[in-house]
mmCIF file as gemmi writes it, N, C-alpha and C atoms, coordinates in Angstrom:
data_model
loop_
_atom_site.group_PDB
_atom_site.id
_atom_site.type_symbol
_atom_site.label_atom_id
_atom_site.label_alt_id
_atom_site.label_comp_id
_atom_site.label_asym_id
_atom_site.label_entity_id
_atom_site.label_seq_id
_atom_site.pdbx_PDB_ins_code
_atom_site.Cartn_x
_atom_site.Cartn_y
_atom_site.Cartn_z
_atom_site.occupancy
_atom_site.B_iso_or_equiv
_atom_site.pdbx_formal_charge
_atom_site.auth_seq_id
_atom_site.auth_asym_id
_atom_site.pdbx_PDB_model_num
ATOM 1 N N . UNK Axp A 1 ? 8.829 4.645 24.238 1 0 ? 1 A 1
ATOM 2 C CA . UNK Axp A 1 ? 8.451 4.316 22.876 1 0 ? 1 A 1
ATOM 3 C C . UNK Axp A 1 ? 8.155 2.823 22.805 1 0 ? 1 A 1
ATOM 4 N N . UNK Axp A 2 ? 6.947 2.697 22.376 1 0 ? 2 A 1
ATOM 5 C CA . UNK Axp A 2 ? 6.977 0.964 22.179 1 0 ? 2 A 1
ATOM 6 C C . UNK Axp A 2 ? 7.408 0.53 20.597 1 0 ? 2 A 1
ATOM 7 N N . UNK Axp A 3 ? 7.372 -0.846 20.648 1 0 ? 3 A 1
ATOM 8 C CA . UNK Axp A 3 ? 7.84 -1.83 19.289 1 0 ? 3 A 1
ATOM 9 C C . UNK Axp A 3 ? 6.341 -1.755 18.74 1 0 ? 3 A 1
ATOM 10 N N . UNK Axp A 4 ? 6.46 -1.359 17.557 1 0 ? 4 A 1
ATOM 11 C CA . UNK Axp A 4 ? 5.589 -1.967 17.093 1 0 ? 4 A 1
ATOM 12 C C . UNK Axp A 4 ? 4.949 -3.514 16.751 1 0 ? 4 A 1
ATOM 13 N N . UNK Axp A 5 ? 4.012 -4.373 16.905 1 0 ? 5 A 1
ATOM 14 C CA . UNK Axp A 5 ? 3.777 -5.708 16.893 1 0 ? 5 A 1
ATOM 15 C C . UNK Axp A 5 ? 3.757 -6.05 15.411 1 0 ? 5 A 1
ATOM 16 N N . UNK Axp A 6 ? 4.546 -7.289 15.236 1 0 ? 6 A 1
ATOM 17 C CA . UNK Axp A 6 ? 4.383 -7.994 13.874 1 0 ? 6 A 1
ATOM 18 C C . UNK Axp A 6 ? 3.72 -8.126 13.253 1 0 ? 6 A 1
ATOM 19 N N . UNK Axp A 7 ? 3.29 -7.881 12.162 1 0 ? 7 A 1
ATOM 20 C CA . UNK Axp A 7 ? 2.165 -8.513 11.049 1 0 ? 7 A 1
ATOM 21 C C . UNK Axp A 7 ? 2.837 -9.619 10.273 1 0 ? 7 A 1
ATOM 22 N N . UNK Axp A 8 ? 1.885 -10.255 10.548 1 0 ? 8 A 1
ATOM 23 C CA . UNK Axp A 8 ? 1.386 -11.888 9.941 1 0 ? 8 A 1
ATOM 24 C C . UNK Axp A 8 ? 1.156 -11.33 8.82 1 0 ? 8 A 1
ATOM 25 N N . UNK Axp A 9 ? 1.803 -12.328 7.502 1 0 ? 9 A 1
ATOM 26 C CA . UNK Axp A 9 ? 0.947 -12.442 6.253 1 0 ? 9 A 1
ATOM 27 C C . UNK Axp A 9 ? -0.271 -13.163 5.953 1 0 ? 9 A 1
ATOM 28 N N . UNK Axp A 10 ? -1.214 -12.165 5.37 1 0 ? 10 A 1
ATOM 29 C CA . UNK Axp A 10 ? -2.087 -12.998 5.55 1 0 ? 10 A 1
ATOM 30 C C . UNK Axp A 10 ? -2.473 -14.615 4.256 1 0 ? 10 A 1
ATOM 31 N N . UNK Axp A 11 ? -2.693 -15.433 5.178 1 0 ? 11 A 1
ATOM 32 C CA . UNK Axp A 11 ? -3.061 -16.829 4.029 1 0 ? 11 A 1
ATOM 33 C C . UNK Axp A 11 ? -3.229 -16.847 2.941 1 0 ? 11 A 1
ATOM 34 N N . UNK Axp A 12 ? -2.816 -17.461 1.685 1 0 ? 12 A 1
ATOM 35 C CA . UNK Axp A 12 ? -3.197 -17.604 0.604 1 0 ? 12 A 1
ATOM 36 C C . UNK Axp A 12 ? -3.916 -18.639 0.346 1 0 ? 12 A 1
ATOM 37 N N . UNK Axp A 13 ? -5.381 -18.402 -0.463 1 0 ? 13 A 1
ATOM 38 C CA . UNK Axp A 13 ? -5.869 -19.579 -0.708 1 0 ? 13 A 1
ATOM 39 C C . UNK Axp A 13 ? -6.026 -20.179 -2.105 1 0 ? 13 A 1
ATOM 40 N N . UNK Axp A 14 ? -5.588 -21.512 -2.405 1 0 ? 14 A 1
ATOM 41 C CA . UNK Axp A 14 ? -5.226 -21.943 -3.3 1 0 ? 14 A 1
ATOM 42 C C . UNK Axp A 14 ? -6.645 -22.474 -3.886 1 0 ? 14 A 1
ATOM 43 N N . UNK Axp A 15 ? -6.103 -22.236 -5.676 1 0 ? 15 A 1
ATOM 44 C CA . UNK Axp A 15 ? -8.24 -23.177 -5.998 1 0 ? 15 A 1
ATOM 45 C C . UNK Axp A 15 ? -8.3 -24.27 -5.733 1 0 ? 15 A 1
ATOM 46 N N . UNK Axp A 16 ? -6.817 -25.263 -4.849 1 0 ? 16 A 1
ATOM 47 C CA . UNK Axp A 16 ? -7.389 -26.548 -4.649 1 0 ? 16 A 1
ATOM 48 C C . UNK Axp A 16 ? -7.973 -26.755 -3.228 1 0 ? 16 A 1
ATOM 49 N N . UNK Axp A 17 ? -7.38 -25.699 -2.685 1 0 ? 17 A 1
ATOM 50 C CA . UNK Axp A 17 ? -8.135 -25.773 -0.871 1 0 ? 17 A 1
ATOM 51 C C . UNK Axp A 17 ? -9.465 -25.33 -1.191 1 0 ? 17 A 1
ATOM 52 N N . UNK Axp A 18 ? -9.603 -24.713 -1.802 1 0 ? 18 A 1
ATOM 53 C CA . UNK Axp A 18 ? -11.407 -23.72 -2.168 1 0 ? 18 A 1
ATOM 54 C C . UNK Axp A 18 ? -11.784 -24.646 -2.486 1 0 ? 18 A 1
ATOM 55 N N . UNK Axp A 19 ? -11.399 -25.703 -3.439 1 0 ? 19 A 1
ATOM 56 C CA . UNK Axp A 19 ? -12.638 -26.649 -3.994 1 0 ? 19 A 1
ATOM 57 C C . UNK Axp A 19 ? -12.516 -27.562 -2.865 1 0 ? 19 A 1
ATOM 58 N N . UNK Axp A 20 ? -11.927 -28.199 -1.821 1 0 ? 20 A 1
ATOM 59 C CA . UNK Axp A 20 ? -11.909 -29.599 -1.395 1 0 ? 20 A 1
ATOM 60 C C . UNK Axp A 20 ? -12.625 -28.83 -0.279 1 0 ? 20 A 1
ATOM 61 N N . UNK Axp A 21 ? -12.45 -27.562 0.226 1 0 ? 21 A 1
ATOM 62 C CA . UNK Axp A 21 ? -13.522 -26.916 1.143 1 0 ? 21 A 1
ATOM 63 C C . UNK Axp A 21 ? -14.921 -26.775 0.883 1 0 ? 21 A 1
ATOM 64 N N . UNK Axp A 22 ? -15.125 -26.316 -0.237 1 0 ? 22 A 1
ATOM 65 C CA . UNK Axp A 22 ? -16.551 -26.252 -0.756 1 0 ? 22 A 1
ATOM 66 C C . UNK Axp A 22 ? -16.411 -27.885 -1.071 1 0 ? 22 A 1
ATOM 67 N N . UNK Axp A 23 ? -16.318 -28.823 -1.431 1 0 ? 23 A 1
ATOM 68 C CA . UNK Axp A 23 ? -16.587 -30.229 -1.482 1 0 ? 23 A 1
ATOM 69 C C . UNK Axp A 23 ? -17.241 -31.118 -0.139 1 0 ? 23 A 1
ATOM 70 N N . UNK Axp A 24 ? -16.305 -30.473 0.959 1 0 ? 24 A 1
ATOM 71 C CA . UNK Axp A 24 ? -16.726 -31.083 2.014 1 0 ? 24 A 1
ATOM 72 C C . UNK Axp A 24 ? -17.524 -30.263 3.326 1 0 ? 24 A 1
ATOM 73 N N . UNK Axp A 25 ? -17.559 -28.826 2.893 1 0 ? 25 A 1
ATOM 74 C CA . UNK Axp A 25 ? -18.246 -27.863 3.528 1 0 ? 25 A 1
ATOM 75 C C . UNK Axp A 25 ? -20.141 -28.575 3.573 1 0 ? 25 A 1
ATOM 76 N N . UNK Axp A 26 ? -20.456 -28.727 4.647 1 0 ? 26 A 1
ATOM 77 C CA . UNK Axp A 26 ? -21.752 -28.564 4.163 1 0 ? 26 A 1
ATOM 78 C C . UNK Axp A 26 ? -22.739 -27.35 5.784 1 0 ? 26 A 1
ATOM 79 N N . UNK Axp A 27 ? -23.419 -26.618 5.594 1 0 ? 27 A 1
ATOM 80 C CA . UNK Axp A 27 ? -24.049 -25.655 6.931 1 0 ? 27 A 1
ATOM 81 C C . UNK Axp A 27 ? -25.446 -26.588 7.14 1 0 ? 27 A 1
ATOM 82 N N . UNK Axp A 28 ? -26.298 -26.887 8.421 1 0 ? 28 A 1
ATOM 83 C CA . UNK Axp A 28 ? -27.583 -27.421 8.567 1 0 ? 28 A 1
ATOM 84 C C . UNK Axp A 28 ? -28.343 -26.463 8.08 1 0 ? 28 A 1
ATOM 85 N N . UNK Axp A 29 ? -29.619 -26.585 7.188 1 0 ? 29 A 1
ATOM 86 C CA . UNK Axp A 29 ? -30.281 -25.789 7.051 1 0 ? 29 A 1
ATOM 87 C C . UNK Axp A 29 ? -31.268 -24.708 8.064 1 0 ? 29 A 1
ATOM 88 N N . UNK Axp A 30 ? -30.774 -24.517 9.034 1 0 ? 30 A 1
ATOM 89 C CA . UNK Axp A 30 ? -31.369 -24.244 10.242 1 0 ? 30 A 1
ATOM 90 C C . UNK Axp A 30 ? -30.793 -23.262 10.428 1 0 ? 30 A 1
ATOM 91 N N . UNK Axp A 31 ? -29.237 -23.578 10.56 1 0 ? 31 A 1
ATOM 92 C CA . UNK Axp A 31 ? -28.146 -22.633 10.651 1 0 ? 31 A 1
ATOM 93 C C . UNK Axp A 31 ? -28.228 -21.985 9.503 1 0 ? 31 A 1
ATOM 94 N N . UNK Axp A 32 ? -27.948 -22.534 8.642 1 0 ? 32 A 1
ATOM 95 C CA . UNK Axp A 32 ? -27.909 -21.381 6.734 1 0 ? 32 A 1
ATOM 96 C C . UNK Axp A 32 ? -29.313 -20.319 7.089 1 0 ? 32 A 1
ATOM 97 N N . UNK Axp A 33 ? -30.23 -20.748 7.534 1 0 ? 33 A 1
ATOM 98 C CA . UNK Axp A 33 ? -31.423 -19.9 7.573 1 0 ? 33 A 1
ATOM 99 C C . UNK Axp A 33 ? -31.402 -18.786 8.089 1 0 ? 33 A 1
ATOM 100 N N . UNK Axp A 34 ? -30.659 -18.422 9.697 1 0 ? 34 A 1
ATOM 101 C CA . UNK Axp A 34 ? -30.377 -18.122 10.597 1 0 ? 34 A 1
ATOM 102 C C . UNK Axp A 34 ? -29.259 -17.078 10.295 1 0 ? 34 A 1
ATOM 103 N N . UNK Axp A 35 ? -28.029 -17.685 9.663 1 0 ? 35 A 1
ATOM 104 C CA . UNK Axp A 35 ? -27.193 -16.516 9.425 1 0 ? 35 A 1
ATOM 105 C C . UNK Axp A 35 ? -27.771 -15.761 7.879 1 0 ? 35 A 1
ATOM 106 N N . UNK Axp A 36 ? -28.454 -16.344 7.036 1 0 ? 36 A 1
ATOM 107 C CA . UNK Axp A 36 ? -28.981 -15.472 6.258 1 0 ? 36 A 1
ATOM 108 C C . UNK Axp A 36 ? -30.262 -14.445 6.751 1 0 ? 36 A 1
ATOM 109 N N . UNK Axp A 37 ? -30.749 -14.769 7.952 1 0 ? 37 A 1
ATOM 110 C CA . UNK Axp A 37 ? -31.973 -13.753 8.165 1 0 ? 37 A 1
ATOM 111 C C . UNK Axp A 37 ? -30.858 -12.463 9.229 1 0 ? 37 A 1
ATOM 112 N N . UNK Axp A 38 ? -29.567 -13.078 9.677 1 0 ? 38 A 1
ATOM 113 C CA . UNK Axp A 38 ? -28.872 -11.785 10.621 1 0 ? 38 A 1
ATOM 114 C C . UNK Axp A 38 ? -28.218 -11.216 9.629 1 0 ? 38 A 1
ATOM 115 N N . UNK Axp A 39 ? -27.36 -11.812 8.244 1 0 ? 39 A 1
ATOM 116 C CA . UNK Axp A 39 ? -27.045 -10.985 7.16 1 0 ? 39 A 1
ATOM 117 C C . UNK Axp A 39 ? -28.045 -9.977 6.711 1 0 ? 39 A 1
ATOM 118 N N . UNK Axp A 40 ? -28.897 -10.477 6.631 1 0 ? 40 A 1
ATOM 119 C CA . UNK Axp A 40 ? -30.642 -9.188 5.927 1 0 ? 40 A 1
ATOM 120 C C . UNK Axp A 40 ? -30.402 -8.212 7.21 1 0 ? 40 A 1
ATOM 121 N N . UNK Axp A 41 ? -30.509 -8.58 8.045 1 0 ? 41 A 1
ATOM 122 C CA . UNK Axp A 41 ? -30.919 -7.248 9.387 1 0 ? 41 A 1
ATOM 123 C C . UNK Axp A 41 ? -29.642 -6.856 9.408 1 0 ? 41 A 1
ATOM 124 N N . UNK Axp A 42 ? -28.479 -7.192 9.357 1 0 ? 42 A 1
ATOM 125 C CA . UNK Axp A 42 ? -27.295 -6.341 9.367 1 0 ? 42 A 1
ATOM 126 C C . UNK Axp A 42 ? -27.235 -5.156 7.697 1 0 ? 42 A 1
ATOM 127 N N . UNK Axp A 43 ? -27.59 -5.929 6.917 1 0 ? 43 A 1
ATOM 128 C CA . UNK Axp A 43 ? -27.792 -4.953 5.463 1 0 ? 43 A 1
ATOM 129 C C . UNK Axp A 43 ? -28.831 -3.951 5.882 1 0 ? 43 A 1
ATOM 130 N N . UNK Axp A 44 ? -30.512 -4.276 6.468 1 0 ? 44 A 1
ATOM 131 C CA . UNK Axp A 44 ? -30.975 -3.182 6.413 1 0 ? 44 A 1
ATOM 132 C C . UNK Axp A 44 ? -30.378 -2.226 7.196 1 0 ? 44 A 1
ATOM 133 N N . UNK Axp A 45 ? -29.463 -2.356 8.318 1 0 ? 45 A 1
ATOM 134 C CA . UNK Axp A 45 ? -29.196 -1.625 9.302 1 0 ? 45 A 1
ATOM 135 C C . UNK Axp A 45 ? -28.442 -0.613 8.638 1 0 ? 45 A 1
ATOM 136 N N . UNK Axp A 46 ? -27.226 -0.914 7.386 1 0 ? 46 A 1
ATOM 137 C CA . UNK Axp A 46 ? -26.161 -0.131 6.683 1 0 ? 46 A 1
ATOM 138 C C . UNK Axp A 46 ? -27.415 0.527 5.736 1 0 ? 46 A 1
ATOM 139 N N . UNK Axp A 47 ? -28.571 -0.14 5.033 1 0 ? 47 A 1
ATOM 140 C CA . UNK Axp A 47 ? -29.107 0.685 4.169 1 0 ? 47 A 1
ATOM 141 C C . UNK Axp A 47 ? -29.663 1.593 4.701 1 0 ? 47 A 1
ATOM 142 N N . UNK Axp A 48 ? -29.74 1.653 6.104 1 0 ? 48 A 1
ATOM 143 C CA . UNK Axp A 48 ? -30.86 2.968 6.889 1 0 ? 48 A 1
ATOM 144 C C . UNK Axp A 48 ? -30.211 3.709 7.529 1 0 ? 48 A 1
ATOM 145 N N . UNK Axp A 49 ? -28.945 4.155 7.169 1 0 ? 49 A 1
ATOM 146 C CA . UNK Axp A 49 ? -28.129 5.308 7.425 1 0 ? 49 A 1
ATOM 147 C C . UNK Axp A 49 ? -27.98 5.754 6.604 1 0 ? 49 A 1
ATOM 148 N N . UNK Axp A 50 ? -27.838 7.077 7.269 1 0 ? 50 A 1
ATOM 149 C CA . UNK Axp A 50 ? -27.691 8.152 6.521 1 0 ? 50 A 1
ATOM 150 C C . UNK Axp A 50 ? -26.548 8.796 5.806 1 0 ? 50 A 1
ATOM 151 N N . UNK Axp A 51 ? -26.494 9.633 4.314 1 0 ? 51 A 1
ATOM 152 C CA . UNK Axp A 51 ? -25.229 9.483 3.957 1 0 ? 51 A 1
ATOM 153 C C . UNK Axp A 51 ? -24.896 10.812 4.661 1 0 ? 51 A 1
ATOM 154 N N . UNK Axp A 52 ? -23.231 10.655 4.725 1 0 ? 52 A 1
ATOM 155 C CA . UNK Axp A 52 ? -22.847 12.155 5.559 1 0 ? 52 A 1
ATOM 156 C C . UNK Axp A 52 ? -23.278 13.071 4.327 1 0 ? 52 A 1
ATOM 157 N N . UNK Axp A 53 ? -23.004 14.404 5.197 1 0 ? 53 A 1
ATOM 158 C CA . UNK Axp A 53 ? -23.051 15.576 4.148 1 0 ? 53 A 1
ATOM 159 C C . UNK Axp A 53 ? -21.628 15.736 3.124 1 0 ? 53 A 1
ATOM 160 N N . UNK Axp A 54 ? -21.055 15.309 3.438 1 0 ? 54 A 1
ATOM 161 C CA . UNK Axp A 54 ? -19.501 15.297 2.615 1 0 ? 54 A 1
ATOM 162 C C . UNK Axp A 54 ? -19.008 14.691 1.469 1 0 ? 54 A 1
ATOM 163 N N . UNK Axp A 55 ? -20.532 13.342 1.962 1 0 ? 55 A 1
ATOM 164 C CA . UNK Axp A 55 ? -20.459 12.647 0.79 1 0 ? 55 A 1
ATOM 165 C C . UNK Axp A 55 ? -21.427 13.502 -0.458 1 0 ? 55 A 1
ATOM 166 N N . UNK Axp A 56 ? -22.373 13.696 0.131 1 0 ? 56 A 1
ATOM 167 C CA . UNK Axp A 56 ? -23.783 14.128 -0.825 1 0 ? 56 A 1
ATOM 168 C C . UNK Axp A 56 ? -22.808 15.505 -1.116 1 0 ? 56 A 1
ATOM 169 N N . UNK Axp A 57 ? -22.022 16.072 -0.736 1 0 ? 57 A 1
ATOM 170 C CA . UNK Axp A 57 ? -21.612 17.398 -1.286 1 0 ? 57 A 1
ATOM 171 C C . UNK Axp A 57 ? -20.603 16.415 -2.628 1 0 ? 57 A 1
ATOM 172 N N . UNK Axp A 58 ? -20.057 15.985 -2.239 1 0 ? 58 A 1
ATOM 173 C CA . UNK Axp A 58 ? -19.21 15.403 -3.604 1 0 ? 58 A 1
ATOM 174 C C . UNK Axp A 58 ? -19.503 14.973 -4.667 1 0 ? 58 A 1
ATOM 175 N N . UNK Axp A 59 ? -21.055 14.297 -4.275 1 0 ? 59 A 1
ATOM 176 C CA . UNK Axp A 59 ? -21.925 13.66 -5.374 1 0 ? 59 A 1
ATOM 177 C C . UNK Axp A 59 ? -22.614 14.466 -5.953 1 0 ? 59 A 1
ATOM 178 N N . UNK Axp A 60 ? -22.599 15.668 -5.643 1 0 ? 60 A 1
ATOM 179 C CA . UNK Axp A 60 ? -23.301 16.804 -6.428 1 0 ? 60 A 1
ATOM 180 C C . UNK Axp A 60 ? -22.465 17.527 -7.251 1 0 ? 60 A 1
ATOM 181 N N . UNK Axp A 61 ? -20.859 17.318 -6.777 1 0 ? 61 A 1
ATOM 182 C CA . UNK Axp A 61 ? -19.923 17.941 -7.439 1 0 ? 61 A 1
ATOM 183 C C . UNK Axp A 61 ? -19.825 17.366 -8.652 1 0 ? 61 A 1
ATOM 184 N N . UNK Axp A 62 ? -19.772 16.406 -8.42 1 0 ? 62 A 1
ATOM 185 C CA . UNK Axp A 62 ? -19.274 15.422 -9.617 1 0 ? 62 A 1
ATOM 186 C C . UNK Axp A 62 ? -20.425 15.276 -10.37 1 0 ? 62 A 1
ATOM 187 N N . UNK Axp A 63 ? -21.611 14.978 -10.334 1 0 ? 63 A 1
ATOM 188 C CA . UNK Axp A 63 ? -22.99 15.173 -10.999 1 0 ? 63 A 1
ATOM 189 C C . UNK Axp A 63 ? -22.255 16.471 -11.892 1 0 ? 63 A 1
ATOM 190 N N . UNK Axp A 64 ? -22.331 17.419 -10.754 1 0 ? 64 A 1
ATOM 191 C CA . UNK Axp A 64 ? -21.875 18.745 -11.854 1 0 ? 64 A 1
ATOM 192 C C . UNK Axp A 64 ? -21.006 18.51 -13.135 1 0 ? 64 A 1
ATOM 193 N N . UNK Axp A 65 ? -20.059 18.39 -12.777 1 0 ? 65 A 1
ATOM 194 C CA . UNK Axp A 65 ? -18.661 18.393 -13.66 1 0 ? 65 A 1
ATOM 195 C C . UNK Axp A 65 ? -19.312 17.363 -14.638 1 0 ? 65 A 1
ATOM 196 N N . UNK Axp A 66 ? -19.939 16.01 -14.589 1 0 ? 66 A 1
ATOM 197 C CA . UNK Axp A 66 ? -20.528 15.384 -15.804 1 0 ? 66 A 1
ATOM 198 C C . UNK Axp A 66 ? -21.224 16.232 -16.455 1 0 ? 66 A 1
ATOM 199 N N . UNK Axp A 67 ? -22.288 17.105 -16.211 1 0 ? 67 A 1
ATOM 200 C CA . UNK Axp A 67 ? -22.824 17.516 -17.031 1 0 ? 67 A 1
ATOM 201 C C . UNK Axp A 67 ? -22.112 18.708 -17.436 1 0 ? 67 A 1
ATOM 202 N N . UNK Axp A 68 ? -21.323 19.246 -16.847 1 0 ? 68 A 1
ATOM 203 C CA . UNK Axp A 68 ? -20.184 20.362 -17.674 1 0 ? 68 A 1
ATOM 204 C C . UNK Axp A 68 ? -19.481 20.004 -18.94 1 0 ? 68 A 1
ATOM 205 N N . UNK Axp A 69 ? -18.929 18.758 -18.71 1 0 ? 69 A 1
ATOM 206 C CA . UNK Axp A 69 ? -18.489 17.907 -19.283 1 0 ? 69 A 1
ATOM 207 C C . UNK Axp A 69 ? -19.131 17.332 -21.277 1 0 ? 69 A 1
ATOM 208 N N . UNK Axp A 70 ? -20.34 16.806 -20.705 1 0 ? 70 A 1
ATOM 209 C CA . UNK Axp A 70 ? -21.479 16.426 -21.218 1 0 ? 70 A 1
ATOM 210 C C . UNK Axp A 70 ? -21.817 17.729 -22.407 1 0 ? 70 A 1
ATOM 211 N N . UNK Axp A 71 ? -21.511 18.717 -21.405 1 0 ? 71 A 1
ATOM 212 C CA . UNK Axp A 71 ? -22.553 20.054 -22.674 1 0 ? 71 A 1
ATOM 213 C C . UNK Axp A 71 ? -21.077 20.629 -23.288 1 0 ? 71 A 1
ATOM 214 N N . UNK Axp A 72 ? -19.812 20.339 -23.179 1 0 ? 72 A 1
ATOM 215 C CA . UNK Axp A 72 ? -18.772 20.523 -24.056 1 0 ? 72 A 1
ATOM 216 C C . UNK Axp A 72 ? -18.715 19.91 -25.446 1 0 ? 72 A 1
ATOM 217 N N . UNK Axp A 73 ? -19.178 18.774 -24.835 1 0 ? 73 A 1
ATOM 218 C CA . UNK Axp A 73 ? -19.08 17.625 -26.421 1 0 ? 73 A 1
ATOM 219 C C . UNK Axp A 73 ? -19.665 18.023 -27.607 1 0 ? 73 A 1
């Protein structure tokens, strides 16, 4: 049987570390360019999958039941 390994809490960040970070944060525009064009190709990649069937069965369920719902009122 093993130990299970510790969990760390994770960091809290305070609004004064956020602001003195964003104060002194600055990215080259080269770089900002760069991780915003691999953010876009990582989004289209999630928008061009497909939804499972498990999902689209649920979303039809529930479509249903609104309009069951809907024609009670």
């Amino acid at each position: 049987m093993t130990t299970p390994k510790s969990v760390q809490p994770a960091q809290s960040v305070t609004a004064e570390s956020a602001m003195s970070t964003e104060q002194t944060a600055s990215i080259d525009a080269g770089i900002q360019g760069a991780l915003g064009r691999k953010l876009r190709e990582s989004y289209e990649e999630v928008v061009r999958e497909t939804v499972p069937d498990k999902f689209l069965q649920l979303l039809d369920q529930l479509k249903k039941s609104e309009k069951d719902k809907a024609g009670e009122s």
